[in-house]
N, C-alpha and C positions, 0 to 999 in steps of 0.2 A: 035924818035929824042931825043939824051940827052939835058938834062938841059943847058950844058955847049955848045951845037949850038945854041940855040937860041937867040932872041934880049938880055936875058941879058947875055950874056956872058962873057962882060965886067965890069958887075957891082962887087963891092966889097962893102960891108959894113963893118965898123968898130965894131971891137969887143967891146970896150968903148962906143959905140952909141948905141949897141946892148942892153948893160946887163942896160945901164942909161934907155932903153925904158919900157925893163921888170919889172925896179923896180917905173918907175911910173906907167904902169900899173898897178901891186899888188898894191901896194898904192890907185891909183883912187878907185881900184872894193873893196878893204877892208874900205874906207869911205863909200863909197854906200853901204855894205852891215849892217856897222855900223848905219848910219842912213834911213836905212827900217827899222833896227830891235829896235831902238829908240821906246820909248812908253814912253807916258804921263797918270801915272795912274790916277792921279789928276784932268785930267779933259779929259773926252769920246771924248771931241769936236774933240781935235787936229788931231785923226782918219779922212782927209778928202779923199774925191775922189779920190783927186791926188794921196793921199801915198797908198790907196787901188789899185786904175788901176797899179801904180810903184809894190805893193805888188805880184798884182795877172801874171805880169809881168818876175817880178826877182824867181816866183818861180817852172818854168820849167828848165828856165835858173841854179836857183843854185841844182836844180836834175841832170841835166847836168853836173855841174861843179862835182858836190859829187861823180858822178859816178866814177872816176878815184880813189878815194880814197880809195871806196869799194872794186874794182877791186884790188887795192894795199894789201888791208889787207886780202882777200881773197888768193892773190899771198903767200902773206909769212905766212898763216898760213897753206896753201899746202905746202909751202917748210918748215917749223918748225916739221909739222906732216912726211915730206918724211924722217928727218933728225934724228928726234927723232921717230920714230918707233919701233925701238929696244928696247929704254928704255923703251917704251911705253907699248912695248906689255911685258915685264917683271913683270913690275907693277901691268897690270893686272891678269897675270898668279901666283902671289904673292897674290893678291884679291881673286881668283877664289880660290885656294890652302884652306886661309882662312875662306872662307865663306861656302867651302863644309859641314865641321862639323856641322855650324849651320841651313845648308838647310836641313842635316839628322834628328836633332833633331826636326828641325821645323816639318817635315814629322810627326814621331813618336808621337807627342804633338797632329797634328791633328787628327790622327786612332785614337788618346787616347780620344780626349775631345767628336769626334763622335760615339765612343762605351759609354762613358759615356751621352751623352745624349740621345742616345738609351733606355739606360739603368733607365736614370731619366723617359723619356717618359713610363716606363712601372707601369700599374696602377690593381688594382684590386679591385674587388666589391663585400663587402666593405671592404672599403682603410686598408690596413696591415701596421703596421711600419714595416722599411725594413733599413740592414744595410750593407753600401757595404765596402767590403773584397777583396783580394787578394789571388791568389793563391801562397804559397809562397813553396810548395813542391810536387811531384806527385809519388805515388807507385801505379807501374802496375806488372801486372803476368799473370797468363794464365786464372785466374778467379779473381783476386782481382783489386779494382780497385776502386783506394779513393784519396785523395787529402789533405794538410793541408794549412788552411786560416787563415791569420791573424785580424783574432777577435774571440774573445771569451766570456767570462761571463760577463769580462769588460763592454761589451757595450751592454749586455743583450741576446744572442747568446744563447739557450738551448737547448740541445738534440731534437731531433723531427723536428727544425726548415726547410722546405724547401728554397733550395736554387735557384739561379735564375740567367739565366746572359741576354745579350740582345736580345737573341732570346726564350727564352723559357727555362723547368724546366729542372735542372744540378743532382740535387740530393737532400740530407738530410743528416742534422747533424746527427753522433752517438756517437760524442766524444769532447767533450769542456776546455776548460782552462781558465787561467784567460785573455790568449790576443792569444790564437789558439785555433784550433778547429779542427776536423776530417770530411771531407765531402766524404759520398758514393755517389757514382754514380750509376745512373741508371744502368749502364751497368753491375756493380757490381753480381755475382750469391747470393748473400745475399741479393740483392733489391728486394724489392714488392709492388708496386702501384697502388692501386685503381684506375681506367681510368675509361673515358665514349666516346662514339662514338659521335661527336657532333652531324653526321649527324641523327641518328636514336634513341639519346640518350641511347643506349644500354650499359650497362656495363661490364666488362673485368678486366681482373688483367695484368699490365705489370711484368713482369718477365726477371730479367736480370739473363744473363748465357755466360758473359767474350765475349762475341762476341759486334762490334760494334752499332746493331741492335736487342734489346732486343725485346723478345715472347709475343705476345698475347693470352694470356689462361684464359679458363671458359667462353666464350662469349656468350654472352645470346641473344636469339634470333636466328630467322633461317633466312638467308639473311640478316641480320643486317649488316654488317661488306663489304665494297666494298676497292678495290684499291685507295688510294690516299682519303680516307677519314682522316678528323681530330682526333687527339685523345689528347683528354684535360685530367683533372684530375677530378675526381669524387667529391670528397670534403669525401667519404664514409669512416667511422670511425674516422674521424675529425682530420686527422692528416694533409692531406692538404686541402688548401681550393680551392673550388668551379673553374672551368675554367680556372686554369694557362697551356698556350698550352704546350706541349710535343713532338707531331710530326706528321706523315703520314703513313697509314696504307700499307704497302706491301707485296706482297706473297713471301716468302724466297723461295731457292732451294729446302729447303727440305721438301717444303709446306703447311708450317706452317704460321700463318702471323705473321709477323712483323713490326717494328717501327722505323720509319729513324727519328733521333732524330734532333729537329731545333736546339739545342745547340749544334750538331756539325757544326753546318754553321761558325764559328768561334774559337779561341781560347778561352779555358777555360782558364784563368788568372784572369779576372775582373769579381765578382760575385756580389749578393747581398741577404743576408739572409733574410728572411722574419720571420719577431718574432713573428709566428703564436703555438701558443702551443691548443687551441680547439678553437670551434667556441663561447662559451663562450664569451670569451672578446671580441667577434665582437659586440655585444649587450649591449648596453647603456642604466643601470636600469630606469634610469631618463628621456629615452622617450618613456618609457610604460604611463609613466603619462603624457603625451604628448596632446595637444588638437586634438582632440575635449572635453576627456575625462577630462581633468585638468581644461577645460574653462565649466563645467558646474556649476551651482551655485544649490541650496537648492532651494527645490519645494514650491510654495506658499502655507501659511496655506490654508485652506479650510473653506468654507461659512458656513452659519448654514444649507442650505441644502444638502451639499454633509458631513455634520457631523452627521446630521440624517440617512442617505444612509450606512456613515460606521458603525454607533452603531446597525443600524437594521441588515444588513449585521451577524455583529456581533452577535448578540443576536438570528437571525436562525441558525450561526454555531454551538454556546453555546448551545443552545435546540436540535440539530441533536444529538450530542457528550451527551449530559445529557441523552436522548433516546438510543442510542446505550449503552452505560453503565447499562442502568437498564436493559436491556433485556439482556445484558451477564449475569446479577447476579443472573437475575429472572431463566434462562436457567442452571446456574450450581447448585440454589440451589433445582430446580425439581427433583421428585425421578426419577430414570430409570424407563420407561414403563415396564409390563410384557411382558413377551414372549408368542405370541400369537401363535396356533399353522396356521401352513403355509397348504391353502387351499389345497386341494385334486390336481386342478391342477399344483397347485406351488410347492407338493411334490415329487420329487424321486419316481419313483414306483420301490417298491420292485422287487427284481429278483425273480423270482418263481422260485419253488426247482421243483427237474427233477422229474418226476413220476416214481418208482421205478417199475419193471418189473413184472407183476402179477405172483403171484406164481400158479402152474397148482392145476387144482379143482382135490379132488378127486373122484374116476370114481363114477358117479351115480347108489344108488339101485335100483332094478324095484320093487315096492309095488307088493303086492299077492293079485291079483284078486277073487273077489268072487265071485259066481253067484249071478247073484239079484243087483248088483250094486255094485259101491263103499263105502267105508265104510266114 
């Protein structure tokens, strides 16, 4: 049934009677909300019951009333965002454009500062100064195979120095300046590095020969040397020091072994020299005299008995020594004894001469018998 059948269907209200009711309304409910929200900071009292029970009262009621409002500003800021879209999405396709550059670089910044504190983390025992460089040039060929860095004498960089980046050993200085410097590479057919097997501590020479994966040669030891063993550096002829890793041991093609190097796990750009020239300067003259040895003091004089102990002591060694002396002097100034002749069994027996062949008799006469007997 419409509006317009039923009992009022006759009624009219006036437009003037309408808008007078609405604006006393707003009126009434804008003094009531004036006077809840009234506060006497002066004095707590004036908070009684009444305006509590009114308070706890008018405030579903003006969550209610608010609601329309919210709803409203929620309307138009869906119709402001339907409207404006277009500019909107410009703006930020203008931002994005922007900010691309700086999200590259951010990127770049962060590989940068986590290879350098890689790089800081890395330590050696005992501690090397170490000075870090850049790769600022690279010549390869079919066997050469070196690099130039920027640091040089400047900053204390000397021929010999090994070099390091944050995985493990890169090479060695052979050529310095005053702010560059010349680094070979392992890989280098002019490289030669003393190594050790960690696991078996066996020694070996790495040997590079322009291939990625330089030779282990001279290995000492029979079974020494397994697959995926570690190979440090030896410290042997003092050119590098003791345990800077290097790589893993592998069987090449052509059945030799070889060495997958932990510095190619990364780019060789960011290095750091190590200003090792011998083991020398690892050793600090000033703690050989180091305590216990520095902390002993001067021995207590000695008693009258252990003074007697040393003068006695003393005065047998002086009389042993006074005795040995006289009897060298007395021994060199004796004549030589004679030479006595050496007992019959104590001499050589002559060799007896051969007996010489008897010479034949001549033949025998017969005597002339007489009668009567012999003569």
């Amino acid at each position: 049934m419409a509006f317009r059948d039923g009992p009022f269907e006759n009624l009219k209200v006036p437009l003037a009677w309408t808008a007078a009711a609405t604006v006393i309304a707003a009126v009434v409910l804008s003094l009531v909300l004036i006077v809840s929200d009234r506060r006497d900071v002066r004095d707590h009292d004036n908070y009684t019951p009444v305006r509590a029970g009114f308070d706890a009262v008018m405030g579903p009621v003006s969550g209610v009333l608010a609601a329309p409002v919210r709803w409203a500003g929620a309307l138009t800021d869906g119709v402001k965002g339907y409207f404006f879209a277009v500019s909107e999405n410009r703006r930020l396709k203008a931002e994005v454009a922007e900010l691309q550059p700086w999200r590259d670089q951010a990127i770049a910044l962060k590989n940068v500062n986590a290879r350098y504190e890689a790089m800081l983390g890395l330590r050696t025992e005992p501690p090397v100064a170490m000075v870090t460089a850049r790769s600022v040039s690279d010549a390869r060929g079919p066997f050469v195979n070196a690099r130039l860095i920027d640091a040089g004498t400047a900053k204390g960089v000397r021929i010999g120095n090994p070099v390091i980046n944050e995985h493990g050993l890169v090479g060695r200085i052979i050529g310095t300046t005053g702010n560059v410097s010349r680094m070979l590479l392992l890989t280098d057919v002019a490289s030669r590095t003393p190594v050790l097997i960690d696991r078996t501590d066996a020694r070996a020479m790495l040997t590079g020969d322009g291939s990625g994966n330089p030779r282990l040669e001279y290995i000492r030891g029979v079974g020494s040397l397994q697959a995926g063993d570690r190979v440090l550096s030896s410290g042997d002829g003092g050119g590098f020091p003791r345990g800077v890793p290097i790589g893993v041991a592998a069987k090449g093609i052509d059945g030799s072994w070889r060495v997958k190097l932990f510095s190619d796990r990364g780019a060789i750009d960011y290095v750091r020299v190590l200003l090792f020239q011998d083991f020398g300067q690892l050793v600090n003259p000033e703690s050989l005299n180091a305590a216990p040895l520095a902390g002993l003091g001067t021995a207590p004089a000695p008693d009258a008995t252990e003074t007697a102990a040393i003068e006695d002591a003393a005065a047998r060694r002086t009389a042993q020594r006074d005795a040995a002396a006289a009897r060298a002097r007395a021994a060199a100034a004796a004549p030589p004894p004679a030479a006595t002749p050496a007992p019959a069994a104590a001499r050589p027996a002559a060799p007896r001469p051969t007996p010489a062949a008897p010479a034949a008799a001549p033949p025998a006469q017969t005597a002339p018998q007489t009668p009567g007997g012999a003569l």
